[in-house]
N, C-alpha and C positions, 0 to 999 in steps of 0.2 A: 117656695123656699125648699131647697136641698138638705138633703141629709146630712146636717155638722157631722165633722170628724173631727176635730178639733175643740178643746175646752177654750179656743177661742172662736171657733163660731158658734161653738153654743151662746155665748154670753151676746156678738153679735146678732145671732138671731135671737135669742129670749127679748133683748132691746124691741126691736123690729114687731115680733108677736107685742108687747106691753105697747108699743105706740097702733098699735092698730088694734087695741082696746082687746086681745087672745088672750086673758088673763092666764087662763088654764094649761097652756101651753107655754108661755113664756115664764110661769113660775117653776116648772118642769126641769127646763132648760137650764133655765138659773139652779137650781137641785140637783143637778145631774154636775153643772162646775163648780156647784157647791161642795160637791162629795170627792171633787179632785183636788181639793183643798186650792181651789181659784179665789184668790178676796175676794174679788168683785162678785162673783157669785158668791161667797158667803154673803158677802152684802145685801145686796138685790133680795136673794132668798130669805134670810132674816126680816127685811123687810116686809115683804108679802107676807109672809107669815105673821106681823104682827099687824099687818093692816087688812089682810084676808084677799091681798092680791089674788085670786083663782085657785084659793084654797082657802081651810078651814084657818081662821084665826088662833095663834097659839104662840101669844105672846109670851110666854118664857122660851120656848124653842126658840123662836127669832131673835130672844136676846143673847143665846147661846151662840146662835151665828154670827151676831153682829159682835158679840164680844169677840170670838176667833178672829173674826174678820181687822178686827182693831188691834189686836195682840199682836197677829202680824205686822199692821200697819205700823206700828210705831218703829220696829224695826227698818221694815223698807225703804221706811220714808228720809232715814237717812241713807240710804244709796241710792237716791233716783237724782240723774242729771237733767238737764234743764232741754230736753229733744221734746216732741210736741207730743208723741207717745208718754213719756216721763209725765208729761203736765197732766193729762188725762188721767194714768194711775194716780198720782196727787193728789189729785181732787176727789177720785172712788175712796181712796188710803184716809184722806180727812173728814169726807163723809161717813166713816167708818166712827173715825172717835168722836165726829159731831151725835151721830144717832144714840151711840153709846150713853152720853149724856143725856139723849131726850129719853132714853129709856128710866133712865135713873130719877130724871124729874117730874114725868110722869106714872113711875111705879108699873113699867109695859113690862112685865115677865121679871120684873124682881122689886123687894120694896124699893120705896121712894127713897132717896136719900137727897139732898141738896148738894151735901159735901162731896157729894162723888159726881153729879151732874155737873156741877163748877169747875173740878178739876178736867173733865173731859172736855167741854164747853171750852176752857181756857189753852187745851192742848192747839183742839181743833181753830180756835182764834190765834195763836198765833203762828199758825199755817197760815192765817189768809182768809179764812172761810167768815166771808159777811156776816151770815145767821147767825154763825157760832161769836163772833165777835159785838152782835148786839145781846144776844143771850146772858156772857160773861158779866156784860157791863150793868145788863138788868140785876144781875145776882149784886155787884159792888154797889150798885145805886140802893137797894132792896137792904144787903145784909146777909141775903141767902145762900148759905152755904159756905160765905165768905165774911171776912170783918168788911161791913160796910167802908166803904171808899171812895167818895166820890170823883176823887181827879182819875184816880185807876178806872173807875164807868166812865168818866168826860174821854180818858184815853181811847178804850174799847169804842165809843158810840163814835170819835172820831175817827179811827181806822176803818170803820163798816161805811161813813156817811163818802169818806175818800174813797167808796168802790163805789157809789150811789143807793147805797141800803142803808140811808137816812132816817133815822124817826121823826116823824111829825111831833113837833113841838119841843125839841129838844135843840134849841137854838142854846140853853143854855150852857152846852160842852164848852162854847169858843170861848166864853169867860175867862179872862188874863189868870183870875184866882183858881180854876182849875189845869193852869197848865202844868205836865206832868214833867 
């Protein structure tokens, strides 16, 4: 691989290093389009950083990232048109506030909160985003972070199962009594 010159090969190659298992190199990468205020390199790097992608673990830093990375996001996400590049930021842009929330429900680099993981959780689900759309609906089935709701979960678990990220045993969404 070639020298990036651009904050978009970096993030193309930090990809490239991460699937060819260069952890060390490709969190670099991702850091380097981090520091050019690149989302998706906030992302990526936030990431690693709280999971120890080829670097030290340091999960309050990576949730610094992933929160910039979401700040932005929320903004852009209303000016992306529907070009196949567009679709691809979207998806980085929602993966942003989906993690946001996994940070927050499992207390990764700042406390736990429920209320703030739901709130993120429900951003990122009504982007689209399957996980984040069974997640929500876990919180409304549960209570957590949300007033419990069942038809609001029966909704959520059915927009995740219309993408094929279905949960096992959860036949019981399609009930006439929970439709929304």
């Amino acid at each position: 691989m070639g020298q990036p010159t651009t904050v978009e090969d970096y993030i193309s190659q930090a990809i490239k290093y991460h699937e060819n298992d260069q952890l060390e190199k490709s969190t670099e990468y991702f850091h380097i389009a981090a520091q050019q205020n690149n989302t998706i390199g906030m992302i990526f790097y936030g990431l690693a950083l709280r999971h120890g992608w080829g670097c030290k673990t340091d999960t309050a830093k990576g949730f610094k990232y992933l929160q910039k990375a979401a700040d932005s996001a929320t903004e852009m996400l209303n000016n992306i048109n529907d070009t196949t590049n567009s679709q691809i930021l979207k998806t980085g842009l929602v993966l942003a506030i989906y993690e946001l929330g996994m940070c927050y429900k499992h207390g990764w680099g700042v406390p736990k909160d429920k209320t703030k993981a739901a709130h993120y959780y429900r951003m990122a689900a009504d982007q689209g985003d399957p996980d984040a759309q069974n997640d929500i609906a876990l919180c409304y089935y549960k209570g957590e972070g949300v007033k419990k709701d069942m038809k609001i979960a029966a909704k959520y678990y059915r927009m995740a199962d219309k993408q094929g990220y279905g949960t096992m045993g959860n036949s019981w969404i399609y009930k006439e009594k929970y439709n929304y």
